[in-house]
mmCIF file of the protein (N, C-alpha, C, O) and its ligand, coordinates in Angstrom:
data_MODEL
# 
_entry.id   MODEL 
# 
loop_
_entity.id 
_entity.type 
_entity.pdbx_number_of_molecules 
1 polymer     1 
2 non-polymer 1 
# 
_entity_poly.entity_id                      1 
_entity_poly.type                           'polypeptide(L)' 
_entity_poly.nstd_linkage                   no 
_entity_poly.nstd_monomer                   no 
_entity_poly.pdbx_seq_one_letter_code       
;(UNK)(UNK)(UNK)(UNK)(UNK)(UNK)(UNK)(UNK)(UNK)(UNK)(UNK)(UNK)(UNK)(UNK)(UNK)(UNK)
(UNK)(UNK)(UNK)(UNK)(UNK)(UNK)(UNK)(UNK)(UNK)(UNK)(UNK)(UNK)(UNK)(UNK)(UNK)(UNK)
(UNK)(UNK)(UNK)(UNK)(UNK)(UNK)(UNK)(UNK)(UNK)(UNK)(UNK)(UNK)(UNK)(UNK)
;
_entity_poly.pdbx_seq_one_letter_code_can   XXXXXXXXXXXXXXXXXXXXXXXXXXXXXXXXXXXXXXXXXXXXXX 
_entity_poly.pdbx_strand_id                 A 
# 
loop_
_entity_poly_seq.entity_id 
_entity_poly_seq.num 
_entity_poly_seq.mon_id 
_entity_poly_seq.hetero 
1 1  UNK n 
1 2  UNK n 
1 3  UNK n 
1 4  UNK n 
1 5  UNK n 
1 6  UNK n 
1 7  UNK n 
1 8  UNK n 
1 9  UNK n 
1 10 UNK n 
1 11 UNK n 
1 12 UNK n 
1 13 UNK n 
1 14 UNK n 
1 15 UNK n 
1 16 UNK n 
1 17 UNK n 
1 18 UNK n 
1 19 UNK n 
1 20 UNK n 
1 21 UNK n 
1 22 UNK n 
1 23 UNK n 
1 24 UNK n 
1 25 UNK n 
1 26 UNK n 
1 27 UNK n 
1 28 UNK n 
1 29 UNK n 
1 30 UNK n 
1 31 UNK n 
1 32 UNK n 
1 33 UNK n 
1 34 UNK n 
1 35 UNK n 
1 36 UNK n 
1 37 UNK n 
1 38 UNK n 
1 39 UNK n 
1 40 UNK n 
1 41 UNK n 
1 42 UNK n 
1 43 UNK n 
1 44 UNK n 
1 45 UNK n 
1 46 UNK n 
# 
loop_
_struct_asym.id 
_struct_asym.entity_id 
A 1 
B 2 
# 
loop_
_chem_comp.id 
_chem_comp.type 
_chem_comp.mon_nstd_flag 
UNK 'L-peptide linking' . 
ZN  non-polymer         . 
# 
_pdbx_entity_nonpoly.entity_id   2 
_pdbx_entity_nonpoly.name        ? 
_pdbx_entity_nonpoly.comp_id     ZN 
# 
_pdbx_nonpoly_scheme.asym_id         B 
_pdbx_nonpoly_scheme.entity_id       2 
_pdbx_nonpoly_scheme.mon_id          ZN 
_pdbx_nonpoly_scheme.ndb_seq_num     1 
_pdbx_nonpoly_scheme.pdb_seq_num     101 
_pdbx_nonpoly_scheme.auth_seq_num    101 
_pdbx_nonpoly_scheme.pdb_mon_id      ZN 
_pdbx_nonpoly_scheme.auth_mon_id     ZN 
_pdbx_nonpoly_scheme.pdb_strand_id   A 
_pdbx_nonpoly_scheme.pdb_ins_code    . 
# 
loop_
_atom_site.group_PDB 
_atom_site.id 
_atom_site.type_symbol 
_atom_site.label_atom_id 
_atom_site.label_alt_id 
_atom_site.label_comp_id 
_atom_site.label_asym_id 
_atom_site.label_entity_id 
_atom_site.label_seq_id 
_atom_site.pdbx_PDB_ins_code 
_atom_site.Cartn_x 
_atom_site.Cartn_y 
_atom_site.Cartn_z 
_atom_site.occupancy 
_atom_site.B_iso_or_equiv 
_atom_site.pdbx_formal_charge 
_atom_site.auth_seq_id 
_atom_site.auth_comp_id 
_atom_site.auth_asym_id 
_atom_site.auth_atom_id 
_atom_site.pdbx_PDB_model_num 
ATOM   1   N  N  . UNK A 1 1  ? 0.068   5.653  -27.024 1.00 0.00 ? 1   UNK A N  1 
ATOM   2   C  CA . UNK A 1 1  ? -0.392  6.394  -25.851 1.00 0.00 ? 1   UNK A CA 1 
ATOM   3   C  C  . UNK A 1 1  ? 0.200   5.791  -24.580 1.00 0.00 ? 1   UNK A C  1 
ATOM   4   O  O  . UNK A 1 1  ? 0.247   4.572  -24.411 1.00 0.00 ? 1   UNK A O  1 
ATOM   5   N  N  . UNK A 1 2  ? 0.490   6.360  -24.010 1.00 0.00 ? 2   UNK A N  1 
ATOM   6   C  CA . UNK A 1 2  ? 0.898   6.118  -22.048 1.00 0.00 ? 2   UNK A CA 1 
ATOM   7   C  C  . UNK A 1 2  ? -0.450  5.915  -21.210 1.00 0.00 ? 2   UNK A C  1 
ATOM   8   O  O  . UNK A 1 2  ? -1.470  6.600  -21.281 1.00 0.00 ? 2   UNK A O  1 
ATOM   9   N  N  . UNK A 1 3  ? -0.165  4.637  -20.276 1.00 0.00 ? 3   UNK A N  1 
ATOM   10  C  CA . UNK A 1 3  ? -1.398  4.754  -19.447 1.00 0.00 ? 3   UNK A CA 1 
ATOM   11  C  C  . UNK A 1 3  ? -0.570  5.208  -17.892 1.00 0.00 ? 3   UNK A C  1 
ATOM   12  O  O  . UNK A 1 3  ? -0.672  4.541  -16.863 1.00 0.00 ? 3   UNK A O  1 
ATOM   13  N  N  . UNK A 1 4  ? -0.005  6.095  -17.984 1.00 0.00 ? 4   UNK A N  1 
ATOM   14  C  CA . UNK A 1 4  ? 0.452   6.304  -16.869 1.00 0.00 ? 4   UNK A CA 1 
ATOM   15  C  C  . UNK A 1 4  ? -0.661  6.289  -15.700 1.00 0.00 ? 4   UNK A C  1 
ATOM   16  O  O  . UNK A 1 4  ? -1.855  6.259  -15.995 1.00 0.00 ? 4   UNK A O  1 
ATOM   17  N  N  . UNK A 1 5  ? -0.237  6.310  -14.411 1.00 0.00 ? 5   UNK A N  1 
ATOM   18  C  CA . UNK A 1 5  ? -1.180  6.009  -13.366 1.00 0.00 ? 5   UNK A CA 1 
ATOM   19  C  C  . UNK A 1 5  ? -0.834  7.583  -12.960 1.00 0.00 ? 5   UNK A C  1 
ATOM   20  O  O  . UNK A 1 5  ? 0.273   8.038  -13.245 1.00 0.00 ? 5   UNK A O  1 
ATOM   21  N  N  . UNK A 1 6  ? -1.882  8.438  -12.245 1.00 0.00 ? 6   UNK A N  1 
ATOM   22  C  CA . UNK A 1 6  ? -1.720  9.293  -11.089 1.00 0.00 ? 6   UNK A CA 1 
ATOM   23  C  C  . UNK A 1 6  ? -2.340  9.069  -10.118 1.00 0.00 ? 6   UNK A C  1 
ATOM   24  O  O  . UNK A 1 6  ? -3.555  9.247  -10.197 1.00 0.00 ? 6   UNK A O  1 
ATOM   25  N  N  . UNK A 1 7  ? -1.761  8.594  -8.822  1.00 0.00 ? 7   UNK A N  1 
ATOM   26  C  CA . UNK A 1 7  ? -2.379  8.430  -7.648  1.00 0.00 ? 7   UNK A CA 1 
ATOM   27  C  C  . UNK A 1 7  ? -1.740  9.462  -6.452  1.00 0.00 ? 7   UNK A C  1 
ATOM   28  O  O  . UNK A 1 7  ? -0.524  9.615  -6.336  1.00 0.00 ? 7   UNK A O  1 
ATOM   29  N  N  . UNK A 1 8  ? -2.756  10.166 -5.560  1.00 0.00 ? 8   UNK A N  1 
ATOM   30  C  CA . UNK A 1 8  ? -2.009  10.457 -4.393  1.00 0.00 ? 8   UNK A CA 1 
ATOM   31  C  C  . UNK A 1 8  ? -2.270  9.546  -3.146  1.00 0.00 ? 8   UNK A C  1 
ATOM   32  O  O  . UNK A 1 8  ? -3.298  9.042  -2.692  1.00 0.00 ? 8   UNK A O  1 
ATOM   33  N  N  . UNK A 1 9  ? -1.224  9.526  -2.841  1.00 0.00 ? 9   UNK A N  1 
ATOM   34  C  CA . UNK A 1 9  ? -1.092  8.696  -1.531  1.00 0.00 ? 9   UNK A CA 1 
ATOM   35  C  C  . UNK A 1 9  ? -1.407  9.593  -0.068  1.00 0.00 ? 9   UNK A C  1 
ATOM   36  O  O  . UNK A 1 9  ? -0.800  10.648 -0.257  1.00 0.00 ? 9   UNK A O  1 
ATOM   37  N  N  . UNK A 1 10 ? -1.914  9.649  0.975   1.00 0.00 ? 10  UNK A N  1 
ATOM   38  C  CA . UNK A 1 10 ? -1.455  9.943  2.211   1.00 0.00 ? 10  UNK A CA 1 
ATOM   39  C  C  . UNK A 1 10 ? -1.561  9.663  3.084   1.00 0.00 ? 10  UNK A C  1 
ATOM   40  O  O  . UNK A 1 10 ? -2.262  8.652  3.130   1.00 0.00 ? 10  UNK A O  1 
ATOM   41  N  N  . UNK A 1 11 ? -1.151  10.078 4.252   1.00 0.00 ? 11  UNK A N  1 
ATOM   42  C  CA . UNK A 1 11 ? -1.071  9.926  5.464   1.00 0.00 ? 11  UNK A CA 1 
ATOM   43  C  C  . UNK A 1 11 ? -1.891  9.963  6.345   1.00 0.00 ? 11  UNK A C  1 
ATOM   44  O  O  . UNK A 1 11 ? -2.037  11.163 6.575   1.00 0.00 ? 11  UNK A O  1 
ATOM   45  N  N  . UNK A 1 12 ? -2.775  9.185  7.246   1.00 0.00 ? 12  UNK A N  1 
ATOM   46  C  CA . UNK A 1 12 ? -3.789  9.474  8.138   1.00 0.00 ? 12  UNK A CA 1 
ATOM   47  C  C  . UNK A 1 12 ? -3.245  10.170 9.352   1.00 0.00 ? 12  UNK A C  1 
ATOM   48  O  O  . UNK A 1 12 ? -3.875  10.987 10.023  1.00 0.00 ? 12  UNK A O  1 
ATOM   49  N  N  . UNK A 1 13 ? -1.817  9.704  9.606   1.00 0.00 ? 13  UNK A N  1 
ATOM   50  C  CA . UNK A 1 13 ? -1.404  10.349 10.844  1.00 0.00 ? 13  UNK A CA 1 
ATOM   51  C  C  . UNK A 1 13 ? -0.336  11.838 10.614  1.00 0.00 ? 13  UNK A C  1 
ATOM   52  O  O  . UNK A 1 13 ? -0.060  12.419 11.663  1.00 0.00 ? 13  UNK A O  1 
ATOM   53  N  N  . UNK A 1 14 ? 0.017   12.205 9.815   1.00 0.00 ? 14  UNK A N  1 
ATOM   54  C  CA . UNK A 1 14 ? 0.712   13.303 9.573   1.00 0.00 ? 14  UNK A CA 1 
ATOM   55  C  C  . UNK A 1 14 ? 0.198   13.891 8.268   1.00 0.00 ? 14  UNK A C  1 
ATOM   56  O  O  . UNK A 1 14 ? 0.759   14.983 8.168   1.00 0.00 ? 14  UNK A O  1 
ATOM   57  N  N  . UNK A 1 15 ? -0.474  13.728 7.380   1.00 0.00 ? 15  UNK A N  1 
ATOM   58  C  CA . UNK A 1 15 ? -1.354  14.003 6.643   1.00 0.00 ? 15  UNK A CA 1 
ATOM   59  C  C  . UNK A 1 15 ? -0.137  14.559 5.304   1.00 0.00 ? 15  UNK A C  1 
ATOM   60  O  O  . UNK A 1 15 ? -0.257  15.331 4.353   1.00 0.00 ? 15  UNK A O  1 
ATOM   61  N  N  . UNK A 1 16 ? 0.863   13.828 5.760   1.00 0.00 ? 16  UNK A N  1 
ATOM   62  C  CA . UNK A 1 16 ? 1.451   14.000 4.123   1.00 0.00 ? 16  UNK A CA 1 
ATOM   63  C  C  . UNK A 1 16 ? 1.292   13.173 3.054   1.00 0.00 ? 16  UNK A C  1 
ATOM   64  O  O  . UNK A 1 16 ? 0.927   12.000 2.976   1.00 0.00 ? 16  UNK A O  1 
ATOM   65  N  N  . UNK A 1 17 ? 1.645   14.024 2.196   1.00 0.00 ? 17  UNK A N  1 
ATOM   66  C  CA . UNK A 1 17 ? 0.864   13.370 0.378   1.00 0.00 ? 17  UNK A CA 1 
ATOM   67  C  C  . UNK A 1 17 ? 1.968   13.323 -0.382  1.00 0.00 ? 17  UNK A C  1 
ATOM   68  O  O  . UNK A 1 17 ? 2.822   14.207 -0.458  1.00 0.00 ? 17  UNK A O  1 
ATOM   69  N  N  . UNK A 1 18 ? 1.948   11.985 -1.114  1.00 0.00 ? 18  UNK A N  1 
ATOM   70  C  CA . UNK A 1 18 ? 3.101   11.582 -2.352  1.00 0.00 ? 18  UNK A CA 1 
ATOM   71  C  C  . UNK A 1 18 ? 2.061   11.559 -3.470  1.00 0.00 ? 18  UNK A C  1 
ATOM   72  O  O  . UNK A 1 18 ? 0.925   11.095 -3.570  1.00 0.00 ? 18  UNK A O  1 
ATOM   73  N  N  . UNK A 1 19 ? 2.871   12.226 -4.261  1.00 0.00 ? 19  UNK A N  1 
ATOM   74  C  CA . UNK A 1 19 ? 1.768   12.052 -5.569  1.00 0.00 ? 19  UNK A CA 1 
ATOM   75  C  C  . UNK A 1 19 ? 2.896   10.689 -6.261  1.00 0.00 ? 19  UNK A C  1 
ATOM   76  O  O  . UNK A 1 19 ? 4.119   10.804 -6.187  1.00 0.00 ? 19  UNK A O  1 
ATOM   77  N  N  . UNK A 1 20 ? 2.281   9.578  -6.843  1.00 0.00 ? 20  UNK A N  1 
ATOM   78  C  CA . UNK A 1 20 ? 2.693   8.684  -7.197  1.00 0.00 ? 20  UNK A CA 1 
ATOM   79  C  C  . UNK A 1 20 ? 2.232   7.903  -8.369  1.00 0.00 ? 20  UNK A C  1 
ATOM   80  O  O  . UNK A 1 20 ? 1.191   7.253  -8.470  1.00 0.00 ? 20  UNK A O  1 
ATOM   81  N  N  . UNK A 1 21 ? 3.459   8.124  -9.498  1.00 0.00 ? 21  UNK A N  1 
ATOM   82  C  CA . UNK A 1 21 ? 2.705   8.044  -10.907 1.00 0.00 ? 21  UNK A CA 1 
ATOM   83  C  C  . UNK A 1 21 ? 2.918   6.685  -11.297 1.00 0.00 ? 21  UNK A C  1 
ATOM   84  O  O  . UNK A 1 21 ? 2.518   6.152  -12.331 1.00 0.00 ? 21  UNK A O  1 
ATOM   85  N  N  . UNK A 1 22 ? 3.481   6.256  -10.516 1.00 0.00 ? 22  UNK A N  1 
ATOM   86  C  CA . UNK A 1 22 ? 3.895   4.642  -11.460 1.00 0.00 ? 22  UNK A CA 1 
ATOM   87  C  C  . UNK A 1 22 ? 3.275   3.482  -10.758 1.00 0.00 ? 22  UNK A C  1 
ATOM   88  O  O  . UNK A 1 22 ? 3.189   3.276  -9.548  1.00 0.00 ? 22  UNK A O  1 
ATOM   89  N  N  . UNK A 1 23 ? 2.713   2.509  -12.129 1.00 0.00 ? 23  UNK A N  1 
ATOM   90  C  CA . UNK A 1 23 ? 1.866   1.774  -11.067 1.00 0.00 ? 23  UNK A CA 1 
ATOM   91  C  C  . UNK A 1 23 ? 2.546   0.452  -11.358 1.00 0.00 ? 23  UNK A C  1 
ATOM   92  O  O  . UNK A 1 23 ? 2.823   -0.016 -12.462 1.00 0.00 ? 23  UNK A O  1 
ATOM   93  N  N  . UNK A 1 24 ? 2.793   -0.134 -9.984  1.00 0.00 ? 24  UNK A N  1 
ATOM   94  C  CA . UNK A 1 24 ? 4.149   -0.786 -9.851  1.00 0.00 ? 24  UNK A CA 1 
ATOM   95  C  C  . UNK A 1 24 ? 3.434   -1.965 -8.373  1.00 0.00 ? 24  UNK A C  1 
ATOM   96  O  O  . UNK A 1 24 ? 2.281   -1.985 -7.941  1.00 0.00 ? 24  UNK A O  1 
ATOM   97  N  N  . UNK A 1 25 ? 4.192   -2.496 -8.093  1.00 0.00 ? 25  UNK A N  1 
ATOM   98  C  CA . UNK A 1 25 ? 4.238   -3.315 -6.723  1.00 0.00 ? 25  UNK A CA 1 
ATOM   99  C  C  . UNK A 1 25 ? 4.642   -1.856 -5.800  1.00 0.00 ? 25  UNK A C  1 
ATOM   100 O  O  . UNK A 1 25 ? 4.779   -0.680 -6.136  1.00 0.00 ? 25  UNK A O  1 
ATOM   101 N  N  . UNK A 1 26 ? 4.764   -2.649 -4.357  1.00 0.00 ? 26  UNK A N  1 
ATOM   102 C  CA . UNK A 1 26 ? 5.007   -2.120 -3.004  1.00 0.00 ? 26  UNK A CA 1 
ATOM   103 C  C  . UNK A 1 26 ? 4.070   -1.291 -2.206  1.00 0.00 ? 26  UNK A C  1 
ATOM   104 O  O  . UNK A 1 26 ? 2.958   -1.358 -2.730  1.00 0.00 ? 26  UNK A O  1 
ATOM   105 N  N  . UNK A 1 27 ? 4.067   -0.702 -1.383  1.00 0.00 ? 27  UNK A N  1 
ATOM   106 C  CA . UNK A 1 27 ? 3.548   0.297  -0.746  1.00 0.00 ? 27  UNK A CA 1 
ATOM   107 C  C  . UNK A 1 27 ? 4.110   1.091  -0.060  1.00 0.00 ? 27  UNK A C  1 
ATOM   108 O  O  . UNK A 1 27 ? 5.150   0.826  0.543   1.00 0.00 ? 27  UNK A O  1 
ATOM   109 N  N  . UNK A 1 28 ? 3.293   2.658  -0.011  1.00 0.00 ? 28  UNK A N  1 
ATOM   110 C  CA . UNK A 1 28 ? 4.239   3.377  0.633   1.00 0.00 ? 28  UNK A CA 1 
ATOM   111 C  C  . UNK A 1 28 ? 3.705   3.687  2.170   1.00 0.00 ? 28  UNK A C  1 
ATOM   112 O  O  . UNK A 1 28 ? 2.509   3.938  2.322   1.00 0.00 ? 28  UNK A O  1 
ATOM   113 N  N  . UNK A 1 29 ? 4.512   3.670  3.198   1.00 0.00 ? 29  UNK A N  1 
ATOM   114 C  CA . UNK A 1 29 ? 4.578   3.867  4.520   1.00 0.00 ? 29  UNK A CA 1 
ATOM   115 C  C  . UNK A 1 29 ? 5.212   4.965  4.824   1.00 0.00 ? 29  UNK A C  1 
ATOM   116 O  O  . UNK A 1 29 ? 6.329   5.103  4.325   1.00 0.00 ? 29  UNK A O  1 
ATOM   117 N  N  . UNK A 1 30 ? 4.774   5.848  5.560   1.00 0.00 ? 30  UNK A N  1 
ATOM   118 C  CA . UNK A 1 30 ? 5.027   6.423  6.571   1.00 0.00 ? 30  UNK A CA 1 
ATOM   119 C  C  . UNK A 1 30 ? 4.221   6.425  8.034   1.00 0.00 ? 30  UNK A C  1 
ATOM   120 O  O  . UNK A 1 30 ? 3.042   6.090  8.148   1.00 0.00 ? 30  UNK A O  1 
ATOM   121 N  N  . UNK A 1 31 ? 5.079   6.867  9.135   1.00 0.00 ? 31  UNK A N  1 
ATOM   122 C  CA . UNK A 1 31 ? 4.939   6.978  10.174  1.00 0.00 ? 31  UNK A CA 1 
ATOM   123 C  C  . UNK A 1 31 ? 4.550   5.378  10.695  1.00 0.00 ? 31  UNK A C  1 
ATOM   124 O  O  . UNK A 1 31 ? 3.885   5.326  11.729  1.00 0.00 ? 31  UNK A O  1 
ATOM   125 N  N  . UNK A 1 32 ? 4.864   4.277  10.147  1.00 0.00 ? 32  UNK A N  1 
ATOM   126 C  CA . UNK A 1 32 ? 4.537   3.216  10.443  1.00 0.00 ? 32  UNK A CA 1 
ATOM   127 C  C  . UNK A 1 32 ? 3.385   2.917  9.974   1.00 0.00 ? 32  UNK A C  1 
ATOM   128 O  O  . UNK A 1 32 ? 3.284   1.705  10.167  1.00 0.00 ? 32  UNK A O  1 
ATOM   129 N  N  . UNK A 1 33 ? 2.304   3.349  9.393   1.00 0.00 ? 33  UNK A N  1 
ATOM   130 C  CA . UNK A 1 33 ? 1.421   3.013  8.870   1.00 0.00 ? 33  UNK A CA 1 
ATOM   131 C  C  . UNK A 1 33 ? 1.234   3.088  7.293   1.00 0.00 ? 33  UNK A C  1 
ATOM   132 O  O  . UNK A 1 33 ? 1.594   4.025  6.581   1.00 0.00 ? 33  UNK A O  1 
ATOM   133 N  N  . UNK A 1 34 ? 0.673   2.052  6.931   1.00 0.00 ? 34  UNK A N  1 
ATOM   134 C  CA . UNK A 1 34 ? 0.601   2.664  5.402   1.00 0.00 ? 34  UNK A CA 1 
ATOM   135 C  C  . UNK A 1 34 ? -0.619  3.334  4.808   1.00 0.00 ? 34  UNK A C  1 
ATOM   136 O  O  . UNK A 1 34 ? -1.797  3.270  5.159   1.00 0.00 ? 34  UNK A O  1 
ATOM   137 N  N  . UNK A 1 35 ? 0.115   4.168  3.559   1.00 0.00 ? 35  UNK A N  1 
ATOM   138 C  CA . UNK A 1 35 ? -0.604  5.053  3.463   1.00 0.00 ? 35  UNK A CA 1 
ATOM   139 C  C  . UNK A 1 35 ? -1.500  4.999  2.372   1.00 0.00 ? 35  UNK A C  1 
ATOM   140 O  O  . UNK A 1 35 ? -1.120  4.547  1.292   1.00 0.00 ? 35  UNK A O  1 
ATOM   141 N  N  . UNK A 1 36 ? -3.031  5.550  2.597   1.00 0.00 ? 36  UNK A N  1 
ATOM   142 C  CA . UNK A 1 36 ? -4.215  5.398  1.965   1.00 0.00 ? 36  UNK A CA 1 
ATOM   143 C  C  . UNK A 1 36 ? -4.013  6.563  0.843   1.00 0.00 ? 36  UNK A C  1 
ATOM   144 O  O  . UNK A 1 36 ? -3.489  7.677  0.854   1.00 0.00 ? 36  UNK A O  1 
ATOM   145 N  N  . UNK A 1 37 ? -4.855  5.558  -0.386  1.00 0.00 ? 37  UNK A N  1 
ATOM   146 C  CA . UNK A 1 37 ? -5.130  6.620  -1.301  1.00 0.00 ? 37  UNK A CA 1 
ATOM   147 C  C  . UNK A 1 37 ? -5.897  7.341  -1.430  1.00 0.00 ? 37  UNK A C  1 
ATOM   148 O  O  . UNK A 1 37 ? -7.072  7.024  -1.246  1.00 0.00 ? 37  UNK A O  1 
ATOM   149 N  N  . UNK A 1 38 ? -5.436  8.950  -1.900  1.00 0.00 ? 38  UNK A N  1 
ATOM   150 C  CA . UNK A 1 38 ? -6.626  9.847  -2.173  1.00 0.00 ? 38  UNK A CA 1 
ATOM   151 C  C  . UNK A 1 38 ? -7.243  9.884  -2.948  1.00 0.00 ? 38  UNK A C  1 
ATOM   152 O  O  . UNK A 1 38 ? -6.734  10.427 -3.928  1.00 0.00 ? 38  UNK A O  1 
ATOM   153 N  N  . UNK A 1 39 ? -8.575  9.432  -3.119  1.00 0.00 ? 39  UNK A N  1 
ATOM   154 C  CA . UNK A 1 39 ? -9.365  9.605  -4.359  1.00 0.00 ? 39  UNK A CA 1 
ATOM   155 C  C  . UNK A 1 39 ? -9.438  10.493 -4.624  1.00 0.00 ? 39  UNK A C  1 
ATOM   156 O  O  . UNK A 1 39 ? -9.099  11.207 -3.679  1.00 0.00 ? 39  UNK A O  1 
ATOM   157 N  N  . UNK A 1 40 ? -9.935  11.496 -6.128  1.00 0.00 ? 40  UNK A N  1 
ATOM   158 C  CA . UNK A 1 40 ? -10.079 12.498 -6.250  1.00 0.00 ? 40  UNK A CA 1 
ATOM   159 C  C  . UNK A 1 40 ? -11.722 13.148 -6.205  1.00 0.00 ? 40  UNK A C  1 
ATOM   160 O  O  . UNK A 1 40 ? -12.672 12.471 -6.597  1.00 0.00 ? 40  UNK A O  1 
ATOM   161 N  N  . UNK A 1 41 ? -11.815 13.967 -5.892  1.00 0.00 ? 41  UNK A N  1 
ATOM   162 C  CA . UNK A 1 41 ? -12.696 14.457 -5.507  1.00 0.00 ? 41  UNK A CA 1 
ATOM   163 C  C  . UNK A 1 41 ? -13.664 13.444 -3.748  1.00 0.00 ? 41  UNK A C  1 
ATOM   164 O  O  . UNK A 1 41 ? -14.682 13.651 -3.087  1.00 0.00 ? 41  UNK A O  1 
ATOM   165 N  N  . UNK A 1 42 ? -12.789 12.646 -3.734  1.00 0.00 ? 42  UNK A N  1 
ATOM   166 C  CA . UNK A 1 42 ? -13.227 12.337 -2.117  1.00 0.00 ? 42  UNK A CA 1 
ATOM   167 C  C  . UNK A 1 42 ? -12.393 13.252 -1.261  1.00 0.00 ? 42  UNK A C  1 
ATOM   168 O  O  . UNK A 1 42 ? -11.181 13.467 -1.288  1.00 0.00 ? 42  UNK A O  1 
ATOM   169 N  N  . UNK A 1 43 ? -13.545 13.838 -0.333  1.00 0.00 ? 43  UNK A N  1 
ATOM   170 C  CA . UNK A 1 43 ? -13.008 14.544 0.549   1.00 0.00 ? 43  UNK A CA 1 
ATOM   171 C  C  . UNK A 1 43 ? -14.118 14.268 2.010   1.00 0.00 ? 43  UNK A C  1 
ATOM   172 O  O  . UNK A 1 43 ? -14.418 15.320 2.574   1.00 0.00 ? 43  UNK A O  1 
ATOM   173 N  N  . UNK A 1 44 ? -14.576 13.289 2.481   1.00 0.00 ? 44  UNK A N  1 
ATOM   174 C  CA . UNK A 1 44 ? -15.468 13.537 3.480   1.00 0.00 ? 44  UNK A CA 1 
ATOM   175 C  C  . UNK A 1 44 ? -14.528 11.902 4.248   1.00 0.00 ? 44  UNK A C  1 
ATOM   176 O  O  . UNK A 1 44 ? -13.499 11.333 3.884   1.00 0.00 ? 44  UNK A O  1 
ATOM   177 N  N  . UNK A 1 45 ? -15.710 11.562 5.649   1.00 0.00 ? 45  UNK A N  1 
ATOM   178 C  CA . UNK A 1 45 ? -14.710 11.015 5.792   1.00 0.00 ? 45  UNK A CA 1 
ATOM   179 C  C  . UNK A 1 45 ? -15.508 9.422  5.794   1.00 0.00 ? 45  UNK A C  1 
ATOM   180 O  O  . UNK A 1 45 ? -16.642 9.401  5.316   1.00 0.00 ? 45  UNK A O  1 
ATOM   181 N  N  . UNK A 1 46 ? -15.074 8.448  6.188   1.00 0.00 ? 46  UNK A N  1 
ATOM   182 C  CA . UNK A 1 46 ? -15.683 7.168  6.253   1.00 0.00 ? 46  UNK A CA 1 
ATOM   183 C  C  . UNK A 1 46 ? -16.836 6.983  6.426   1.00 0.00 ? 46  UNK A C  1 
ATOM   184 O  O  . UNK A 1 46 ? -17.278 5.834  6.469   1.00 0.00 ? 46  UNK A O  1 
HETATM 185 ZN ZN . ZN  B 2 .  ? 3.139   10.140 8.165   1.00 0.00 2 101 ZN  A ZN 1 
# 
């Protein structure tokens, strides 16, 4: 079996989303900030 990862990533300030399957080192940045993961089914805010 594969334990692949699915995570989405996004953006607080431009609100774009990487869906990102590999779970690996680094982080991803945009707009200078880095970007938070979307949990699933979280949708409200802090
Ligand atoms: Zn951005």
């Amino acid at each position: 079996m594969s334990s692949r990862v699915d995570r989405i990533y996004f953006c607080r300030i431009c609100g774009n989303e990487v869906k990102f399957t590999k779970d690996g080192g680094g982080k991803l940045v945009c707009c200078d900030e880095e970007m938070r993961i979307k949990k699933e089914g979280f949708d409200g805010e802090e």
